[in-house]
C-alpha angles and dihedrals in degrees: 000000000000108000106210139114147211127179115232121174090348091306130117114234139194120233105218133185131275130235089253086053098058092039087062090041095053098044097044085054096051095043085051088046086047090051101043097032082227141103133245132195106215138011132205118215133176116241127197091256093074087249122132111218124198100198125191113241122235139197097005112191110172109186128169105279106020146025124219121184134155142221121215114229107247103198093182111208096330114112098246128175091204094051116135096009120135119243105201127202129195127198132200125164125233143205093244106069093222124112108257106198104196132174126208135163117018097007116124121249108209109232097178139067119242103054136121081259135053114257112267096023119102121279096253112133118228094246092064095041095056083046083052095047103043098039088048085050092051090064128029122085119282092243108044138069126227131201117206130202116200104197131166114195093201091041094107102056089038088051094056081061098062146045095279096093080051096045085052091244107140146188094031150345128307131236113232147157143128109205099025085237127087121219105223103239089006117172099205101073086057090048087048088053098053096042083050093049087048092055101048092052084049084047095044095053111263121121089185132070140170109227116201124180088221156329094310088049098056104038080053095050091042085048080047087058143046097228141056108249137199107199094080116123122185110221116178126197091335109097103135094061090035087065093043093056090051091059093042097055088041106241113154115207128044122193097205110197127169143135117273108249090063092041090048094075094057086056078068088051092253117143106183101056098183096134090235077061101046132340101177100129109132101033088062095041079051105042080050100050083045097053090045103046114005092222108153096188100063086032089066086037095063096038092052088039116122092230134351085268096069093040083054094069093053099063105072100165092103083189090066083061088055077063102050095049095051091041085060082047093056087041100054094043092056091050091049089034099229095303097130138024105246119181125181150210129189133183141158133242088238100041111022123215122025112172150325138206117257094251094048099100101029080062092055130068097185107065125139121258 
């Protein structure tokens, strides 16, 4: 367990270890067990971090030829699917001296262009291989080689409950990481996500793709629509660096459908609307009704209403939704400077649909008669 602490939110909150982190735990062990014919009960391994961990060894087997153990995953206080499954390493010695990384049962095998690995190799990221590598090097002897596989036997259920399917990694989970070391409620997995979604679909092909902050986004927008589609990511409240990746990566039209008491809030120019970040949804519904309309009365109505949905009921001029939705447009082409055509379509879970911008259909072949 890996004693130390960050404060989030006024809470106090445990770091824990990545994926990549147990893999090169649990290979530099077993080479060590291979080498000494003994076990041992814990190993210590760098992480790029800069963070030493000292990790407890697990179901140790030392046969004649070979070493298998196992470390069990130690999310911390991040809610992570993978936390407390084993990641298992077994090492053999071989007649080249030269380092073999192999990956067997319950590792992902990466079926689509525009990840961190090639299609077809095993979904292991460069950062954990590297970890693997140089902590297997530290410790087996000069003059022999030593092949190493890294298997979860769990690996292919855990993996159905993440991104991986998605991500066209199949077969298991994948061993990641960057710094060895997981920040508990960290943002920057779930903007990784979405900038690896973005780049499979680019790889894939598309140079459009519908953007939702969420589930109710994307079964309105496949009711919108007559076909099951692919290019959906779910963004969050990210919308900002979701537009960034996209630029980055070079794709060129983004669909934008949500409901309207998340889009709202990029009618306010706010681009993280995470409600810690921003929760201004209906003063600028109502700043908006009121420039539109001057009415006094609704204006007083949304800003006294319980939630957006039941602001939403008093407003029934249809064409000042029509606004909204192209005010998110103009907001969202001068934070990504014109770089890529966004359309945009909001509704609401009482009344429907609310309003879309003027390009949105023509964007998207596959609308409903």
């Amino acid at each position: 367990m890996l004693n130390k602490h960050i404060i989030k939110d006024g809470k106090k909150l445990r770091y824990g270890y990545t994926t990549g982190s147990c893999a090169a735990a649990a290979s530099k062990a077993a080479v060590i067990m291979l080498t000494c014919k003994k076990e041992i009960k814990n190993v210590t391994i760098d992480t790029p971090k800069g963070w030493i961990l000292d990790l407890d060894i697990n179901d140790i087997d030392i046969g004649s030829d070979y070493a298998v153990c196992s470390i069990i995953k130690d999310a911390g206080d991040d809610p992570d699917i993978t936390d407390g499954i084993k990641i298992f390493a077994k090492a053999v010695f071989i007649d080249k001296n030269d380092i073999i990384i192999q990956a067997g049962k319950g590792i992902g095998i990466v079926t689509k262009n525009g990840l961190f690995t090639e299609k077809g190799k095993p979904a292991i990221n460069p950062v954990p291989m590297k970890m693997i590598i140089d902590e297997v090097k530290s410790v087996k002897p000069e003059n022999k080689g030593v092949k190493i596989e890294i298997f979860v036997p769990e690996g292919e259920e855990t993996a159905k409950k993440t991104f991986n399917p998605k991500l066209g990694i199949k077969g298991g989970i994948s061993i990641l990481g960057t710094t060895g070391i997981v920040e508990p409620k960290s943002c920057d997995s779930q903007k990784e996500t979405i900038r690896l979604e973005i780049s499979v679909f680019k790889e894939s092909g598309y140079d459009i793709i519908f953007f939702v902050p969420g589930n109710y986004g994307e079964k309105f927008l496949l009711d919108y629509i007559n076909n099951n589609i692919e290019n959906i990511v779910h963004i969050g409240n990210f919308i900002g660096d979701s537009l960034e990746s996209v630029i980055n990566l070079g794709i060129k039209n983004i669909l934008l459908v949500g409901h309207i008491a998340k889009l709202i809030k990029i009618a306010g120019g706010i681009f993280n609307t995470h409600s810690r970040t921003a929760d201004a949804r209906k003063e600028i519904l109502a700043s908006n009704y009121a420039y539109y309309y001057n009415d006094i009365d609704i204006t007083k109505k949304i800003m006294d209403a319980n939630t957006i949905e039941e602001a939403v009921t008093f407003i029934k001029e249809k064409d000042f939704f029509k606004y909204i939705a192209e005010k998110i447009k103009i907001k969202c082409d001068e934070y990504t400077k014109g770089d890529i055509n966004i359309e945009v379509m909001i509704f609401s879970i009482n009344e429907g649909f609310l309003a879309k911008t003027d390009g949105f259909d023509e964007l998207t072949p596959y609308r409903n008669p």
